[in-house]
Backbone as a printed PyTorch tensor [residue, N CA C, xyz], in Angstrom:
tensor([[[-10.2510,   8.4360, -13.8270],
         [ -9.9030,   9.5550, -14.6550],
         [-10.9520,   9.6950, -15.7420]],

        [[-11.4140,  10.7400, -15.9980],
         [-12.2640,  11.4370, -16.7580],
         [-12.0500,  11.7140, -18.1580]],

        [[-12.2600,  10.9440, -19.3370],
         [-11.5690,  11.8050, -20.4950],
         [-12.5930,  12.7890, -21.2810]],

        [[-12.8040,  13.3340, -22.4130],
         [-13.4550,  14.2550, -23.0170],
         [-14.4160,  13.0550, -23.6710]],

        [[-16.0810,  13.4330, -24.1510],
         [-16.5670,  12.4730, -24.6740],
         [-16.2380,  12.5140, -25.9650]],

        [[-16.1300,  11.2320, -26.6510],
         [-15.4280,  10.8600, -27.5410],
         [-14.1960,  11.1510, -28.1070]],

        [[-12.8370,  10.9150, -26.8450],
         [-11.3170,  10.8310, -26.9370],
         [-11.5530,   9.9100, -27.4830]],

        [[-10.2870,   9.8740, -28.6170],
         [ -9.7560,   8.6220, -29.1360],
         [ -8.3680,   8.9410, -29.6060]],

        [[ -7.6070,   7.7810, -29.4440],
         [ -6.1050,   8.0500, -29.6270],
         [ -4.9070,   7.3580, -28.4530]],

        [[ -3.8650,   7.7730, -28.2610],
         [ -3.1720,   6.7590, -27.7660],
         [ -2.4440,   7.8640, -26.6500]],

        [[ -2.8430,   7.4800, -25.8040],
         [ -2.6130,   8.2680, -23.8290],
         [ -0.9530,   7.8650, -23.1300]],

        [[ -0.1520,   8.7850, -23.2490],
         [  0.5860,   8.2160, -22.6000],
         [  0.7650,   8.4530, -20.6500]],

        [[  0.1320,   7.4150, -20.2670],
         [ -0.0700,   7.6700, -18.8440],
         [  0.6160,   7.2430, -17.6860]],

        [[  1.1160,   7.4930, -17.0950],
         [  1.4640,   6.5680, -15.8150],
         [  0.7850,   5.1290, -15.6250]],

        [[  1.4230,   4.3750, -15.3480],
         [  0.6430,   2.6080, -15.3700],
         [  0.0310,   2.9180, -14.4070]],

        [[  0.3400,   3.9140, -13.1280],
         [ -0.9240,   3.8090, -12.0180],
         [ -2.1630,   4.5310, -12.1760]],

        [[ -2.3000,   5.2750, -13.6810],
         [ -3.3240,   5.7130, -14.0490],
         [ -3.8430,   4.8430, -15.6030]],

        [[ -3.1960,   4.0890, -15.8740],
         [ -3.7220,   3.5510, -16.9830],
         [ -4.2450,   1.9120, -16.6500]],

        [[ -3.6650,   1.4320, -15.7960],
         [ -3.9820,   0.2110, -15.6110],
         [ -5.6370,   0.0970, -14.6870]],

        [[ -5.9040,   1.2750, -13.8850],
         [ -7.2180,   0.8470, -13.4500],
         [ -8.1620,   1.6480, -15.2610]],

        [[ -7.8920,   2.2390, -15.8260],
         [ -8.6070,   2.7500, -17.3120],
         [ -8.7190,   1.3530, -18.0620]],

        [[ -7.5880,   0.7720, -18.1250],
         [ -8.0440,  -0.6600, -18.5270],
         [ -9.0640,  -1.5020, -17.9530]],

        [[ -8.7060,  -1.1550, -16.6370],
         [ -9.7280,  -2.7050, -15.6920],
         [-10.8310,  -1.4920, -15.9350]],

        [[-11.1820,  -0.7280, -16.1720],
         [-12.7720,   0.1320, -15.9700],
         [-13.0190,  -0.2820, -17.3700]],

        [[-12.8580,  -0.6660, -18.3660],
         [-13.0630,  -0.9760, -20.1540],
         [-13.0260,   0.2990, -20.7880]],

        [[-11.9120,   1.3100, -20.4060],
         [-11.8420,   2.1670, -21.2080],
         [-10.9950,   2.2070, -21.6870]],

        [[ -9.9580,   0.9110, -22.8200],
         [ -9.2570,   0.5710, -23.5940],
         [ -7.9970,   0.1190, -22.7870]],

        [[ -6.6590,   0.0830, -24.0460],
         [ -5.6060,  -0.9730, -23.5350],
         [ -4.6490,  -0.3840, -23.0010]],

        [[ -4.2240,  -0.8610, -21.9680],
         [ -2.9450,  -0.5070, -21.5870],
         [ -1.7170,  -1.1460, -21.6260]],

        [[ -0.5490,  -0.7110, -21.4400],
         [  1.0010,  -1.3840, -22.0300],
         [  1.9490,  -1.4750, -20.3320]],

        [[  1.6090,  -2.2170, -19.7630],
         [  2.4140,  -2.3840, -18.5430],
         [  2.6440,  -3.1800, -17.7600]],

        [[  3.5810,  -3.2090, -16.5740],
         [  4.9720,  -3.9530, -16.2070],
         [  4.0740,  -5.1850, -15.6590]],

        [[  3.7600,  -6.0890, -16.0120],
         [  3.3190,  -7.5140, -15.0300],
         [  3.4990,  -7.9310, -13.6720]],

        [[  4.7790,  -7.5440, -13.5810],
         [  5.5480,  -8.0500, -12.0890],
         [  4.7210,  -6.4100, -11.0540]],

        [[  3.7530,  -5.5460, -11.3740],
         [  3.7490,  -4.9740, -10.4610],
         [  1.9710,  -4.9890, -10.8970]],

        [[  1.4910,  -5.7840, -11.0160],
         [ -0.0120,  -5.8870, -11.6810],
         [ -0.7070,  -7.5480, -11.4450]],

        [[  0.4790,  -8.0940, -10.1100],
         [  0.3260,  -9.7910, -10.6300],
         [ -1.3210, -10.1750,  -9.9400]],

        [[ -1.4300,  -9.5780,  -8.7990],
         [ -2.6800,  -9.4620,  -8.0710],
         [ -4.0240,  -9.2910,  -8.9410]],

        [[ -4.1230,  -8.0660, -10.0750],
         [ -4.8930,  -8.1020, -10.8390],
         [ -5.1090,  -8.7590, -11.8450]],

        [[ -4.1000,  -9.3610, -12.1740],
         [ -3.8400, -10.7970, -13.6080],
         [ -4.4550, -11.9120, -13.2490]],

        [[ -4.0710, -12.0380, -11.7050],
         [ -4.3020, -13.6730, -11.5030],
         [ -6.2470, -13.5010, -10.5890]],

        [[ -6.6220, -12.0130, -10.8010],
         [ -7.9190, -12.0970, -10.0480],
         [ -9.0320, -11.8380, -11.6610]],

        [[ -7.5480, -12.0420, -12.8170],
         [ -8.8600, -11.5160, -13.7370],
         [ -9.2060, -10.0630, -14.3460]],

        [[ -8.4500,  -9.1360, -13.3250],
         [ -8.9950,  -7.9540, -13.6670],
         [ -8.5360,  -7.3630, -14.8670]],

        [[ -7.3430,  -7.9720, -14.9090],
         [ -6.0520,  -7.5530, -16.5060],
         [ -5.8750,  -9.1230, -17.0040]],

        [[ -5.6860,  -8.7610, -17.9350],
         [ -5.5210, -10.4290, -18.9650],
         [ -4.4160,  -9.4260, -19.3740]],

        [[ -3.3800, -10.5530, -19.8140],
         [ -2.3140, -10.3800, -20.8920],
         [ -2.5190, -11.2040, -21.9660]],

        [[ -3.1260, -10.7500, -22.7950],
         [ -3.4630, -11.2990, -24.9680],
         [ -2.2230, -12.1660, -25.3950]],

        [[ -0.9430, -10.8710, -24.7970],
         [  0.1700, -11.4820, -25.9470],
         [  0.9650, -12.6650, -25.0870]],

        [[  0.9950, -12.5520, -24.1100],
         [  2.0200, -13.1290, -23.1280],
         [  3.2470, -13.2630, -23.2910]],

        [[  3.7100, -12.1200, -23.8900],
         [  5.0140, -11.9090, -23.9640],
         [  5.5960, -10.8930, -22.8520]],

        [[  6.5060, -10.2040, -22.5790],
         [  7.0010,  -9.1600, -21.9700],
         [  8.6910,  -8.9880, -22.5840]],

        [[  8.8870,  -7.5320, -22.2450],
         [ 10.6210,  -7.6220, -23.0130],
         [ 11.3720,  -6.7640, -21.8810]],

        [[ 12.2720,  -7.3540, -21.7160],
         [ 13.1980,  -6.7210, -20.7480],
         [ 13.6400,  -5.3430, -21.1650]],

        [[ 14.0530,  -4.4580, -20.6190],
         [ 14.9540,  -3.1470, -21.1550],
         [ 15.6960,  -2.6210, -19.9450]],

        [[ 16.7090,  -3.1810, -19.7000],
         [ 18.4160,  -2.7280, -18.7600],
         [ 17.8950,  -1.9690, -18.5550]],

        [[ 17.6130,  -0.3810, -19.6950],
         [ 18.0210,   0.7580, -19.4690],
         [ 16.4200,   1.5650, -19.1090]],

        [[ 15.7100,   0.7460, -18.5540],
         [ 14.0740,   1.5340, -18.5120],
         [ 14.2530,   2.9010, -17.1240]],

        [[ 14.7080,   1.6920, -15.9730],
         [ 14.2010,   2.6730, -15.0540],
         [ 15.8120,   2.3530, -14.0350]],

        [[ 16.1250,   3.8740, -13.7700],
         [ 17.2220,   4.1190, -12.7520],
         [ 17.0400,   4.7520, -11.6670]],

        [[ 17.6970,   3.9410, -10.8560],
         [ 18.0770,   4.6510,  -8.8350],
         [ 18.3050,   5.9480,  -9.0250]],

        [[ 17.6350,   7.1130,  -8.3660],
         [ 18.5210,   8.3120,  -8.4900],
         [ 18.5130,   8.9040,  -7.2940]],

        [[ 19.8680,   9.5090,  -6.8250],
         [ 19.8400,  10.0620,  -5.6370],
         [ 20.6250,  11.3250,  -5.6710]],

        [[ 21.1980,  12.1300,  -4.4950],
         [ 21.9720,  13.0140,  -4.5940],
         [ 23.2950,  12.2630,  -4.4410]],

        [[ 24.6200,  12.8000,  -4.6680],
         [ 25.8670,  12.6880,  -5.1520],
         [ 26.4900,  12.4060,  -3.4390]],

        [[ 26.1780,  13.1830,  -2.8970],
         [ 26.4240,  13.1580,  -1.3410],
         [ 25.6580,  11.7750,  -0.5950]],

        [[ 24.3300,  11.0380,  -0.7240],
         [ 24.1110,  10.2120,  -0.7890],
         [ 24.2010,   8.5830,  -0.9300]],

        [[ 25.5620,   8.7910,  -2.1790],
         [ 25.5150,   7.2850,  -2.5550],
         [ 26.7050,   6.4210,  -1.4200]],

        [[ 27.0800,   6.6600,  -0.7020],
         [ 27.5370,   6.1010,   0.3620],
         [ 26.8270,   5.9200,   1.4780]],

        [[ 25.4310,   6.4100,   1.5800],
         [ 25.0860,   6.0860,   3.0760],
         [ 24.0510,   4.7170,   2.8350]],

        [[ 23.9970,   4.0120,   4.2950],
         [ 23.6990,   2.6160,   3.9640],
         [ 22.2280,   2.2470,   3.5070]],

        [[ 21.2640,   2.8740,   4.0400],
         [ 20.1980,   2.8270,   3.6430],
         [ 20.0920,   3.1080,   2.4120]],

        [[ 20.5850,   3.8640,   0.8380],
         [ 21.1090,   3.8360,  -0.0770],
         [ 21.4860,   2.8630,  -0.9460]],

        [[ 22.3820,   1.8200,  -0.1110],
         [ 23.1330,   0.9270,  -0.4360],
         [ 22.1600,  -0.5760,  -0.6500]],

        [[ 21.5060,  -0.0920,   0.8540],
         [ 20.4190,  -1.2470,   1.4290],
         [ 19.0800,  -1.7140,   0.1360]],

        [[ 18.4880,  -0.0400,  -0.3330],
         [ 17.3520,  -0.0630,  -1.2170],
         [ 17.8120,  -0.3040,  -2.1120]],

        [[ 18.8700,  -0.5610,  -2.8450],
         [ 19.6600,  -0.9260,  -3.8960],
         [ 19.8130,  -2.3230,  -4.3700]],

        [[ 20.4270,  -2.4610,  -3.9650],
         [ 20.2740,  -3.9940,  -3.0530],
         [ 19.3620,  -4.9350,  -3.2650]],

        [[ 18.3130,  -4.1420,  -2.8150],
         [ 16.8140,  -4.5910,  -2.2090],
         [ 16.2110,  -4.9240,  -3.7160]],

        [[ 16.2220,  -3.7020,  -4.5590],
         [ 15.4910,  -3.1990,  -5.8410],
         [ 16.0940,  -4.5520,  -6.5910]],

        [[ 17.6370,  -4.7550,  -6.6350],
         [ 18.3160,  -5.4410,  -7.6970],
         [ 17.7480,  -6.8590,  -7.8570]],

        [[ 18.0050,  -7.2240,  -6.2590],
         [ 17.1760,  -8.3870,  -5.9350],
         [ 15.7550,  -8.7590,  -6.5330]],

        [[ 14.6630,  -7.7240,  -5.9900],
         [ 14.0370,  -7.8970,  -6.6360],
         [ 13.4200,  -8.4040,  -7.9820]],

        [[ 13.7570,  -7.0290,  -8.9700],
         [ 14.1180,  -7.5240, -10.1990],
         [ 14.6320,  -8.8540, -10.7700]],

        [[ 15.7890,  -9.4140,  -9.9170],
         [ 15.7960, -10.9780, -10.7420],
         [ 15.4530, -11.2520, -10.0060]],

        [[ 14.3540, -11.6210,  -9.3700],
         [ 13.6530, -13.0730,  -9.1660],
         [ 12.7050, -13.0860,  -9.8960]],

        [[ 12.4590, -12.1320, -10.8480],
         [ 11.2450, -12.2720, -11.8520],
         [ 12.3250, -12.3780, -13.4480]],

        [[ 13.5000, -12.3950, -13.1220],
         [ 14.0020, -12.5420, -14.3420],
         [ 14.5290, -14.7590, -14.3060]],

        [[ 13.9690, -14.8460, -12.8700],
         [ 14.3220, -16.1640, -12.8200],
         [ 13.3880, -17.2370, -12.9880]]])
């Protein structure tokens, strides 16, 4: 991504557009670890603080209303929750 010469200021971007702006050295980005671990552990992203903070309420399943009963639904659900804690473990 291309910015204007001499942007300065604070971008709010999609992590799949801010995290390669970081690895190119065109400043910092603020994002999820558990989906960046490949580039951490090759070097390409360092984490400074080594902290991270949970937030319940960041990101939700959304589907149509007619939807939430069918199994594949049920299945990616499931799947997602799982996910999520094994990095909370």
């Amino acid at each position: 991504m291309d910015l204007p010469q001499g942007a300065t200021g604070v971008l709010k971007l999609p992590q799949v557009f801010s995290a390669p702006a970081a690895m190119d050295g065109r400043g910092v980005a603020l994002l999820t670890p558990r989906y960046f671990r490949r580039e951490l552990a090759e070097g390409r992203l360092v984490q400074p603080l080594g902290e991270t903070w949970a937030a319940d309420w960041a990101f939700w399943p959304t589907y149509p209303e007619r939807s939430r009963r069918l199994r594949k639904i049920n299945a990616l659900s499931a799947w997602l929750l799982a996910e999520a804690d094994k990095d909370e473990t």
